[in-house]
C-alpha positions as CSV (number, residue, x, y, z in Angstrom):
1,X,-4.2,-7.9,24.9
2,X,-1.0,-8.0,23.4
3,X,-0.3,-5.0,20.4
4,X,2.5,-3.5,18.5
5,X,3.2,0.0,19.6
6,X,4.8,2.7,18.0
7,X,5.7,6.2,19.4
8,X,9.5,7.5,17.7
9,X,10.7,10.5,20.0
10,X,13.6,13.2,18.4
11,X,15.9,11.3,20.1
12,X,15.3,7.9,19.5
13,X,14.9,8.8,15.9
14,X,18.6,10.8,15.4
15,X,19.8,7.8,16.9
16,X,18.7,5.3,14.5
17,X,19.2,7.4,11.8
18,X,22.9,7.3,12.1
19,X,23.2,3.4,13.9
20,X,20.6,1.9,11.0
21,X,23.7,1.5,9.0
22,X,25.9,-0.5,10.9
23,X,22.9,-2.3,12.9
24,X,19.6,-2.2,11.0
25,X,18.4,-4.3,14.0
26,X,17.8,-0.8,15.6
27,X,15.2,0.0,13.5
28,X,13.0,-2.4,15.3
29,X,14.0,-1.8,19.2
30,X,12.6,0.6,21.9
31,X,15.2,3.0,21.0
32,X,13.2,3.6,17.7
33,X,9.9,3.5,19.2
34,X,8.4,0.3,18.5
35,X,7.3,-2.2,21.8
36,X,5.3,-5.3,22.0
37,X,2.7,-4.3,24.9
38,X,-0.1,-5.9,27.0
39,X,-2.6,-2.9,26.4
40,X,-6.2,-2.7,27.4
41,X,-8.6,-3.3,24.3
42,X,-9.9,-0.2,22.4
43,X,-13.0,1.0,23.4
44,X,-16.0,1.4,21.1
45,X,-16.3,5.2,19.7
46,X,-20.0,5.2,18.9
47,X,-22.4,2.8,18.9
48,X,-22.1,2.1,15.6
49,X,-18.8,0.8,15.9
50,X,-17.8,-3.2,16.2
51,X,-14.4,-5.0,17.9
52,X,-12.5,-7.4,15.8
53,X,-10.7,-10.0,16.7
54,X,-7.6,-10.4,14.1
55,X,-6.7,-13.2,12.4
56,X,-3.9,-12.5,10.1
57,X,-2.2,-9.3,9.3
58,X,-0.4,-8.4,6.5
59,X,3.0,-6.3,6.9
60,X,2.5,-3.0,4.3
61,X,5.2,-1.1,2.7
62,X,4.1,1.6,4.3
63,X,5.1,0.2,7.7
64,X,8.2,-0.9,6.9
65,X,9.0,2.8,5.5
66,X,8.2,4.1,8.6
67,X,10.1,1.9,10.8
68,X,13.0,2.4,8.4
69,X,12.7,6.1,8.7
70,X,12.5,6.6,4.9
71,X,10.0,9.7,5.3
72,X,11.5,12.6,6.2
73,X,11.0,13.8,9.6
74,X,9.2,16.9,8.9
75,X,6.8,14.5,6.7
76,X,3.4,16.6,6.1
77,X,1.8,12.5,6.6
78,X,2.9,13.4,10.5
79,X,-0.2,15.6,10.3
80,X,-2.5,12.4,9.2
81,X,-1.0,10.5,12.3
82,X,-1.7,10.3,16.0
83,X,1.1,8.8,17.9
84,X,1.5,6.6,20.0
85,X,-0.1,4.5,16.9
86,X,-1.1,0.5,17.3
87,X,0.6,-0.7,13.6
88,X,-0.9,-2.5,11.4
89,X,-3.9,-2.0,8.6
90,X,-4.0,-5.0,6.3
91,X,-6.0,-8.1,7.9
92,X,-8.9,-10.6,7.4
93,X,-10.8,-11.0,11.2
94,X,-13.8,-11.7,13.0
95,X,-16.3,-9.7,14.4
96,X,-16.3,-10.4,18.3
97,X,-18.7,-7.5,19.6
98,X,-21.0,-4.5,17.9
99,X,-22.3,-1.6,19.2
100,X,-26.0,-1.2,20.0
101,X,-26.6,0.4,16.5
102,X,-24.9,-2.4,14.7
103,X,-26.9,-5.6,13.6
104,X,-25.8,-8.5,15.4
105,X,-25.6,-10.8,12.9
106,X,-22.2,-9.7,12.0
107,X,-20.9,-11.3,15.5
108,X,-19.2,-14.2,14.2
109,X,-18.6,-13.1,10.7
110,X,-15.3,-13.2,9.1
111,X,-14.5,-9.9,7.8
112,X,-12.0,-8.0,5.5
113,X,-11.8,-4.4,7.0
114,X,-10.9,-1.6,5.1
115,X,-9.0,0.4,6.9
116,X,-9.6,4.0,5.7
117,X,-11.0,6.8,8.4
118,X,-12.9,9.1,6.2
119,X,-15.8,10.7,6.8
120,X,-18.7,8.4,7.5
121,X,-16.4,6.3,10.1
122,X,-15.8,10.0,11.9
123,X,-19.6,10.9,11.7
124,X,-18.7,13.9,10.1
125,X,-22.1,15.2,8.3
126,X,-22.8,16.8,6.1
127,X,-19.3,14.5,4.4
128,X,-16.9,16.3,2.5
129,X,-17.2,16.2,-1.5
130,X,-14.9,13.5,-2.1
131,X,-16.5,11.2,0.4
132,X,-19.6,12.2,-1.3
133,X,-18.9,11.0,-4.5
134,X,-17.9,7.7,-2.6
135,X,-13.9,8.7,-3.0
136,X,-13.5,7.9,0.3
137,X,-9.3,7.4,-0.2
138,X,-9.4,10.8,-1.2
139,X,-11.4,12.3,2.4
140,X,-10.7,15.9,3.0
141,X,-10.7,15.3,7.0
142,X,-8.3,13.0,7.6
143,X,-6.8,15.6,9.5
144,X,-10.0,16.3,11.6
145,X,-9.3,16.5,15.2
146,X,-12.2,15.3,17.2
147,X,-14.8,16.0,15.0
148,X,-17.9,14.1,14.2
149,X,-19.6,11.6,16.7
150,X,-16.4,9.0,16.7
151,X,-14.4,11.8,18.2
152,X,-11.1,10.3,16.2
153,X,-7.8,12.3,16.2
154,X,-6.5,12.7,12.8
155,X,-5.4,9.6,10.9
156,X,-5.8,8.6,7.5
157,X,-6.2,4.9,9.0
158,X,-6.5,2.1,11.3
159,X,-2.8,1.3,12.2
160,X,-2.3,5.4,12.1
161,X,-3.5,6.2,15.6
162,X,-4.1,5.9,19.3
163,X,-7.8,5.2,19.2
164,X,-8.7,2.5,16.9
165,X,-5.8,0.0,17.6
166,X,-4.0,-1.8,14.9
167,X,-3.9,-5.0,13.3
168,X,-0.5,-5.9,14.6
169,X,-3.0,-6.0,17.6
170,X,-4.9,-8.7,18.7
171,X,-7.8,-7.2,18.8
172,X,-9.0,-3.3,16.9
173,X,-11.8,-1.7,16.4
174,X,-13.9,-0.4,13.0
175,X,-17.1,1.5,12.0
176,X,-19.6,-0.8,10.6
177,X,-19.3,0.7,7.4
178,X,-15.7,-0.6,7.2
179,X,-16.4,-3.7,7.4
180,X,-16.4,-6.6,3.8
181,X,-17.6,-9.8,4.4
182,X,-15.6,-12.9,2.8
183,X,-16.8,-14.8,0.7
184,X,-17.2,-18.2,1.6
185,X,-14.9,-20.7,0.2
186,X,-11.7,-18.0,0.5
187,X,-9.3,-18.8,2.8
188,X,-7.9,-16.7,5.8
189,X,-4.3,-16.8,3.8
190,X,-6.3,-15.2,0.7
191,X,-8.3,-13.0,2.4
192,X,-5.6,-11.4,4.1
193,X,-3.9,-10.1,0.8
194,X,-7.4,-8.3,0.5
195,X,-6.1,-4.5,0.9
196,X,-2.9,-4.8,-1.0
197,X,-4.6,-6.5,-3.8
198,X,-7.3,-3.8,-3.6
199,X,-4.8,-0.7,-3.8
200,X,-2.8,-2.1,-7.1
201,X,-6.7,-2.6,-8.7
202,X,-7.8,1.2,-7.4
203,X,-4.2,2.4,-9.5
204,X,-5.5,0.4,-12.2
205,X,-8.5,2.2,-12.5
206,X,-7.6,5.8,-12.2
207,X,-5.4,5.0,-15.3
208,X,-6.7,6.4,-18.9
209,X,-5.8,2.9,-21.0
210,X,-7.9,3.7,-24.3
211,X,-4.5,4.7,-26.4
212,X,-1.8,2.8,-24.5
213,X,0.1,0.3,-25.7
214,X,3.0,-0.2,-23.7
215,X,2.9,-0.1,-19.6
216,X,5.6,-0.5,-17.0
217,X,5.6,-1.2,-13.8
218,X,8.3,-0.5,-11.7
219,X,8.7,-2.7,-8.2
220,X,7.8,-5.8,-7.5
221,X,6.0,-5.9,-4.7
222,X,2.4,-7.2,-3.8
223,X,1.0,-4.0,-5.1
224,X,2.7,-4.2,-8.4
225,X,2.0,-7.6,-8.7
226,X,-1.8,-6.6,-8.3
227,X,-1.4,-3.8,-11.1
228,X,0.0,-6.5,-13.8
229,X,-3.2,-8.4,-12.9
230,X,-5.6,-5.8,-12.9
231,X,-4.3,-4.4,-16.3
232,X,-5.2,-7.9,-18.0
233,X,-8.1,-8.2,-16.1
234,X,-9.4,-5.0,-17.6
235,X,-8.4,-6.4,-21.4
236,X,-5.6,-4.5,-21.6
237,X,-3.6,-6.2,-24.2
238,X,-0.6,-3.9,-25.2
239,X,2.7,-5.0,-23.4
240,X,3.9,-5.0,-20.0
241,X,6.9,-5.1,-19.0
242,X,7.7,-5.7,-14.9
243,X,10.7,-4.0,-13.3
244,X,12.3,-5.8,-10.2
245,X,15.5,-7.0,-9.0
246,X,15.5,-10.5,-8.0
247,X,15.6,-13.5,-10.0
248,X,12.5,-15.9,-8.1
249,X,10.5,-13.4,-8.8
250,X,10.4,-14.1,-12.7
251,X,7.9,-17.2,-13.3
252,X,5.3,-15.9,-11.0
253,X,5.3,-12.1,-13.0
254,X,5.3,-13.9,-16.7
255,X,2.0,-16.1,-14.9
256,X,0.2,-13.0,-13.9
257,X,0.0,-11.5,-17.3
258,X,3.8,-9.6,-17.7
259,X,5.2,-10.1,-21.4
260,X,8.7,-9.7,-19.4
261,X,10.1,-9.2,-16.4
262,X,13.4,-7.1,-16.8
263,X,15.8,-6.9,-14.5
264,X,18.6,-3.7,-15.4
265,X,22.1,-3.3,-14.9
266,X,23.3,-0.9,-12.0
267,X,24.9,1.6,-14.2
268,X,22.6,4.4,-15.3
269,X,24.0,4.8,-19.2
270,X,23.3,0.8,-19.4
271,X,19.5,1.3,-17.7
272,X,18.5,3.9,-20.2
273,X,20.1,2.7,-23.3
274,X,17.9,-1.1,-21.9
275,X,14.5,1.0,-21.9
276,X,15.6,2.7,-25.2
277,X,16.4,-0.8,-26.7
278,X,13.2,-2.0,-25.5
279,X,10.8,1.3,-26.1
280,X,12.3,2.4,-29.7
281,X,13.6,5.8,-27.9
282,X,17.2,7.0,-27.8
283,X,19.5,8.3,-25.2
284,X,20.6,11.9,-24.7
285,X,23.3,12.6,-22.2
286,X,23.5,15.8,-20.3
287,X,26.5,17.0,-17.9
288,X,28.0,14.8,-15.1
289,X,26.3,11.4,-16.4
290,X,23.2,12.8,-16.2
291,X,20.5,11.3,-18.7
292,X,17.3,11.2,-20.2
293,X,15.4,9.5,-23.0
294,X,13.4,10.6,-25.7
295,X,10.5,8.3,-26.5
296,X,9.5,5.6,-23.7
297,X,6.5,3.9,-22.1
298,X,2.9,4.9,-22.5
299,X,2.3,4.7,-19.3
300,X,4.7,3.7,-16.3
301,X,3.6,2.7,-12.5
302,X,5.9,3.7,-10.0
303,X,5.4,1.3,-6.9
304,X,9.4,1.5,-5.7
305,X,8.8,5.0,-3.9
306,X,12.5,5.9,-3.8
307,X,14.5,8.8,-5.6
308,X,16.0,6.8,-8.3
309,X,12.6,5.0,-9.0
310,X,10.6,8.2,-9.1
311,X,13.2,10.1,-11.8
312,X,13.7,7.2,-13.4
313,X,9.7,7.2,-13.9
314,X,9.7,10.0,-15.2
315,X,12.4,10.3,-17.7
316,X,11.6,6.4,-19.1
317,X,8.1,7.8,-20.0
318,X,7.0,9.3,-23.6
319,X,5.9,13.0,-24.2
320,X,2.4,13.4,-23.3
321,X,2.5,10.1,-21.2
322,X,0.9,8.7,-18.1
323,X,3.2,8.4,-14.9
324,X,0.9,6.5,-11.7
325,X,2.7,6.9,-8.2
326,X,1.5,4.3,-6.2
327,X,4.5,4.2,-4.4
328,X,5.0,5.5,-1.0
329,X,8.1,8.0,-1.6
330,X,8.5,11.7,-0.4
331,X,10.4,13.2,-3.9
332,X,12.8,14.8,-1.7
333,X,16.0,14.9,-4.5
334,X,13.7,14.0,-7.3
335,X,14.1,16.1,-11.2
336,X,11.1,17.3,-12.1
337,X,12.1,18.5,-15.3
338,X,10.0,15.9,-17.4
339,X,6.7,16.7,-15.9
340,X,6.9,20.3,-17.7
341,X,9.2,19.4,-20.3
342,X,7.6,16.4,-21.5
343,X,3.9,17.7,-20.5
344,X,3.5,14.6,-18.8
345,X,0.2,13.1,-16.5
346,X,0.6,12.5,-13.5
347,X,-1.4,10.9,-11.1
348,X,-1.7,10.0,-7.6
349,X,-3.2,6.3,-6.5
350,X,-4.1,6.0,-2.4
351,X,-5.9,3.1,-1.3
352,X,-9.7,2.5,-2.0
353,X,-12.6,4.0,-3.0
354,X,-16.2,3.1,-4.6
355,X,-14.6,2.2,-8.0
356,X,-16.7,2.5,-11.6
357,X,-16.7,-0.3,-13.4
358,X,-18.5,-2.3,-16.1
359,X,-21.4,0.6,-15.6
360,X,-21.4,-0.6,-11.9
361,X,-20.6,0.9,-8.8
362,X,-18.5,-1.2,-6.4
363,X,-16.0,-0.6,-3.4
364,X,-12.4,-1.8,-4.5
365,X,-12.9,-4.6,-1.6
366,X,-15.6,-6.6,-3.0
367,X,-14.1,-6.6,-6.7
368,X,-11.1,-7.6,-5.7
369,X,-13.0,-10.5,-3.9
370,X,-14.6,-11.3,-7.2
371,X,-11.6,-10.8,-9.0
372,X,-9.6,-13.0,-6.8
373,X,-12.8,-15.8,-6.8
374,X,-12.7,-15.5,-10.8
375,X,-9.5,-16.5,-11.3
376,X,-8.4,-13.0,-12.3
377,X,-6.3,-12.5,-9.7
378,X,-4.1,-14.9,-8.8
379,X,-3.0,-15.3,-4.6
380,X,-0.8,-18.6,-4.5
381,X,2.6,-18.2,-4.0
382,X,2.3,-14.3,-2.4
383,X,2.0,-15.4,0.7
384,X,5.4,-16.6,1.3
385,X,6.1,-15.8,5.7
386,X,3.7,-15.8,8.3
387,X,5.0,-15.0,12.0
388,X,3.7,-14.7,15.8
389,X,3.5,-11.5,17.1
390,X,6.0,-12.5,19.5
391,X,8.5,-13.1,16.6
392,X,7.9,-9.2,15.4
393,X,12.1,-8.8,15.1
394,X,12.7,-11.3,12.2
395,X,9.3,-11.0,10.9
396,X,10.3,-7.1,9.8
397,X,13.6,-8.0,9.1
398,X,12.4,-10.4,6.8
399,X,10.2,-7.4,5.3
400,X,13.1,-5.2,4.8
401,X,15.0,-7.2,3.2
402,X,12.9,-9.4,1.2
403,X,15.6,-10.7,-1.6
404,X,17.8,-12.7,0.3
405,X,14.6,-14.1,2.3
406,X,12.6,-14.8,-1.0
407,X,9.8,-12.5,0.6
408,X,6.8,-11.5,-1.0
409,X,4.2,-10.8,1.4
410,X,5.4,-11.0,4.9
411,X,2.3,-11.1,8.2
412,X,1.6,-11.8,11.4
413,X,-0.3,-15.2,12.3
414,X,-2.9,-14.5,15.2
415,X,-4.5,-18.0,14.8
């Protein structure tokens, strides 16, 4: 079967750091690691473990940060990781074969799986607290080598290793538990925005909304598109203002429940005096065009993951307020001052989990299949590029550069 492959070496990686800048086409070459390969399929770890056969596969932020060497390279995620890796995570497939512990009437089935490795896909028992409490996003052994009856190197997920194959993969493999049935009625194209969708709605929820009244959310993406919708379809009814940089973006925020979407000038005394203007705070200015701004959002989601986003977070939100990192950024460069100074919140949002809702306990899959069925969240338009694997070249480059592409959610076509 035919897979993307991915497996940077020192080298490889000092040499696209300096070339990316006069040939961002690098980035996506041998010399950076990544290769299409005829590989054998992944074999079944346990028997209660199925193959998939993919159908489409969504391109993640998260890949294209890796490819474009944004983490730095003694990133602590290398010890979540098992090189050479099979990419790829987001997907809608079918079940082609189960293991002898797996009911066969999933053979056929078109399935949504979610991705995570935690401790009932490693057979770890007794599970570790957090997967206990069914916060499986959260798993303490991620970084297990070996352990458990899957016998899986360490990896946070499918897509992050060299035993489970990818979905930039023809075919992968899952634990049964992984596995979400779609719902009849959704299409492939839908179905496939599944585990974005899913992460915005699991940031949603670990957010404290009973005193808020103003939210931003900063980056436009698929996952901060799924955060406007997930606020409303909570009944949050304060104001939300959505923070991107590209003008065809505008109609489709304002339709998914954003009061405005606000795009700011480049200089930094004309972005805080904007959020001032629009928050009721004020500006102070400290040395070497330094600022900051007293007052500011209730809450803010951070979905950009780069320096200026994350300071920018955190200085354009009130004392005592909420700041959500959903984004995939290191910090590296990042003032910290506001946490302390400010005594501000700050919390963490990674993928999925058995969310509590509505006095109800439900994995962020199958909500966000409801919520997507409802009406609640809406999916047309978000698919904007699909691609053969063969085309894997313009298909990230389209990715990386999604303004001048119109891009939203960018994936490969398998069908």
């Amino acid at each position: 079967m035919k897979s993307l492959v991915y497996n940077v070496h020192p080298i490889g990686w000092a040499t696209c750091w300096w070339l990316r800048r006069l040939w961002s086409g690098c980035l996506t070459t041998w010399v950076a690691g990544l290769r299409c390969r005829e590989v054998d399929p992944p074999q079944l770890p346990g028997e209660d473990w199925v193959r998939v056969r993919t159908l489409i596969a969504g391109i993640c932020g998260t890949d294209t940060a890796i490819l474009a060497l944004k983490p730095p390279i003694d990133s602590i995620l290398q010890a979540f990781s098992s090189p050479p890796m099979a990419l790829g995570h987001e997907n809608v497939a079918i079940v082609e074969d189960v293991g002898a512990a797996v009911d066969t009437s999933w053979v056929g089935r078109r399935v949504c799986v979610d991705p995570t490795l935690a401790c009932t896909a490693r057979g770890i028992n007794p599970p570790c607290d957090r997967c206990r409490n069914g916060e499986y996003g959260a798993c303490e052994r991620f970084g297990a080598d070996g352990e458990g009856t899957s016998q899986l190197p360490p990896a946070t997920c499918i897509g992050y290793n060299s035993r489970t194959g990818g979905t930039f993969g023809e075919q992968f493999v899952a634990h049964v538990s992984q596995l979400v049935a779609v719902p009849d009625g959704m299409s492939d194209e839908d179905a496939s925005l599944t585990d974005p969708l899913a992460c915005g709605l699991h940031a949603s929820l670990r957010t404290d909304l009973s005193k808020a009244r103003s939210v931003l959310v900063y980056g436009m993406g698929v996952l901060g598109l799924s955060i406007i919708m997930a606020l409303r379809a909570r009944g949050f009814t304060g104001r939300i203002d959505a923070l991107g940089r590209s003008d065809y973006l505008a109609d489709l925020v304002s339709s998914m429940g954003a009061d405005e979407y606000v795009q700011l000038p480049a200089g930094a005394r004309e972005r805080f005096e904007e959020i001032a203007r629009r928050t009721g705070g004020s500006v102070q200015r400290a040395r070497f065009d330094n600022y900051m701004l007293s007052g500011g959002y209730d809450v803010v989601f951070e979905c950009a993951g780069s320096v200026q986003s994350l300071t920018e977070t955190l200085k354009w939100t009130r004392s005592r307020g909420q700041v959500i990192l959903v984004g995939t950024g290191s910090g590296r460069g990042v003032d910290l001052t506001p946490i302390w100074f400010r005594e501000l919140s700050v919390i963490g949002a990674y993928g999925r989990q058995l969310e509590r809702v509505d006095l109800r306990t439900i994995g962020s899959y199958p909500l966000t299949h409801e919520l997507m069925l409802s009406g609640k969240f809406k999916t047309a338009g978000l698919l904007t590029h699909t691609f053969r694997l063969s085309e894997y070249h313009k298909a990230f480059a389209v990715a990386m550069h999604k303004a001048p592409n119109r891009a939203i959610k960018v994936a490969f076509d398998f069908r």
